[in-house]
C-alpha positions in Angstrom: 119.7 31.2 -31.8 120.1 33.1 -28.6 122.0 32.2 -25.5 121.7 32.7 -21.2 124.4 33.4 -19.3 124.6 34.7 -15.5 122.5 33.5 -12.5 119.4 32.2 -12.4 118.1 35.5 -10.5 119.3 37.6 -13.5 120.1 36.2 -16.8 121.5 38.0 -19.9 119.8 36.9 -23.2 122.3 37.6 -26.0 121.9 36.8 -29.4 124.4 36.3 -32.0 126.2 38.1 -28.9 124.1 41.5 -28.9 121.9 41.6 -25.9 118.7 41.8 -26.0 117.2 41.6 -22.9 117.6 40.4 -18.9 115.3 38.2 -17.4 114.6 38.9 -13.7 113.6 35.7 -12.4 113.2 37.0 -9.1 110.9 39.8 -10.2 109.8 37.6 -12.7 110.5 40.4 -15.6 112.1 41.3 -18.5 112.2 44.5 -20.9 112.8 44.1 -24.5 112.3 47.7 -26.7 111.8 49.7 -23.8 108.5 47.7 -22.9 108.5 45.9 -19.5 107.3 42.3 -19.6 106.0 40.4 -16.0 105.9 36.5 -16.1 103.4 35.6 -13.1 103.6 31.9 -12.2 99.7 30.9 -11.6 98.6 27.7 -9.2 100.3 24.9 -8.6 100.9 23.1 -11.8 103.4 25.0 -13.9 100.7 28.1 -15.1 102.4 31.4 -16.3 100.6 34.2 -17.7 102.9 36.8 -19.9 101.7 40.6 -19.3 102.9 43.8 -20.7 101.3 47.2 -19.1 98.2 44.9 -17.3 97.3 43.3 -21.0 97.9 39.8 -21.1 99.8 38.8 -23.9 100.2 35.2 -23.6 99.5 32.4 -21.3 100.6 29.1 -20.6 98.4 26.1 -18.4 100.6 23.5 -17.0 99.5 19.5 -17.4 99.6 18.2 -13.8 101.9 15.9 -12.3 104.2 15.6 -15.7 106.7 18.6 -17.3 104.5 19.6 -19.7 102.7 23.1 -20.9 100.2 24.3 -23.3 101.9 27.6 -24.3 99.0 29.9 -26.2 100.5 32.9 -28.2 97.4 35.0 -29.5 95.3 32.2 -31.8 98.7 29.9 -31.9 99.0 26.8 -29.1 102.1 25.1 -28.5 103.6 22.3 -26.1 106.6 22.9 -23.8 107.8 19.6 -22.6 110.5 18.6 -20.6 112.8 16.1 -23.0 114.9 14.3 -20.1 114.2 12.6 -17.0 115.8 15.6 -15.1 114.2 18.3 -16.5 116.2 20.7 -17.3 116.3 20.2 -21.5 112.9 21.2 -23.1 111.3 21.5 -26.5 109.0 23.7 -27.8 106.4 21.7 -30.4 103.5 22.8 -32.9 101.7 19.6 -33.3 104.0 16.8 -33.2 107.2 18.9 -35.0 109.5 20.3 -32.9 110.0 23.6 -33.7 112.6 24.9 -30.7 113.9 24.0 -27.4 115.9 25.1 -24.3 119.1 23.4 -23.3 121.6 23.8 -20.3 125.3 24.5 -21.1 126.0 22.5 -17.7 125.4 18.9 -17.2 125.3 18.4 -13.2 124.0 22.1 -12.0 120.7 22.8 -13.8 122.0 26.2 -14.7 125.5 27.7 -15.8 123.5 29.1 -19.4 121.8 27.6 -22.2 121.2 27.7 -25.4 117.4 29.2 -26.8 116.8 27.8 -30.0 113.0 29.5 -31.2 112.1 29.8 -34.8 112.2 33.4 -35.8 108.5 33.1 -36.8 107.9 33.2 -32.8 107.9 37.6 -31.4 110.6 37.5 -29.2 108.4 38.4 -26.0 107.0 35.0 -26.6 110.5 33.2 -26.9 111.9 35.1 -23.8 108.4 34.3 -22.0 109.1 30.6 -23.0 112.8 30.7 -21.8 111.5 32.5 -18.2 109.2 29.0 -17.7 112.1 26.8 -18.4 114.6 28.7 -15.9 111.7 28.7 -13.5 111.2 25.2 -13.4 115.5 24.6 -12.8 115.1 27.3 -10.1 112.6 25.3 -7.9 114.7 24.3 -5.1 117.4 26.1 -6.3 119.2 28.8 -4.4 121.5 29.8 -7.1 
């Protein structure tokens, strides 16, 4: 399990309390083993693409009008899905099993950390790429 702390703009991912990586929301990066990551947001309806030196490494196409993503990870597709009306707790499901989720430490602001539980079966790029979706969507109209 991993956890977020800091501003939306620049989050520390720790876990077990070693960092591992900070996610730039506002460049829409993170490095993790010396590698630089970019998250691009793509059209309107929630579509990232994950790329590390110009090779795309995974992609995700947003379901219009709803919270919803179809995460693909090499040959493995997934479903992000917001779990509450507000959307700002989402799981992460193979199938119909859900095998992780993001949660908010904070109950009125959308952001003051969170929890990132992934199984460990999932490469970390992908987890922190899933993570950098779920803080994008509680930083739209957001100026924290």
């Amino acid at each position: 399990m991993m956890t977020a702390t800091g501003k939306l703009q620049a989050l520390e991912i720790s876990r077990n309390g070693v960092p591992v990586a900070v996610l730039n929301q506002s460049k829409g990066t993170f490095t993790l083993d010396g590698q630089t990551y970019t998250v691009r947001r793509i059209g309107i309806h929630r579509s990232y693409e994950l790329r590390r030196d110009g090779d795309m490494v995974a992609f995700a196409k947003g379901v219009p009008f709803v919270n919803r993503s179809h995460v693909t990870l090499g040959d493995k597709s997934l479903l992000l899905k917001a779990e509450n009306f507000r959307a700002t707790r989402f799981g992460l499901y193979d199938g119909e099993t859900r095998i992780g989720g993001v949660t908010p430490a904070g109950w009125f602001r959308p952001w003051n950390g969170a929890t990132i539980d992934m199984p460990d079966t999932l490469p970390l790029e992908a987890q922190l790429f899933v993570t950098a979706m779920v803080v994008d969507t509680w930083g739209e109209g957001s100026s924290t």
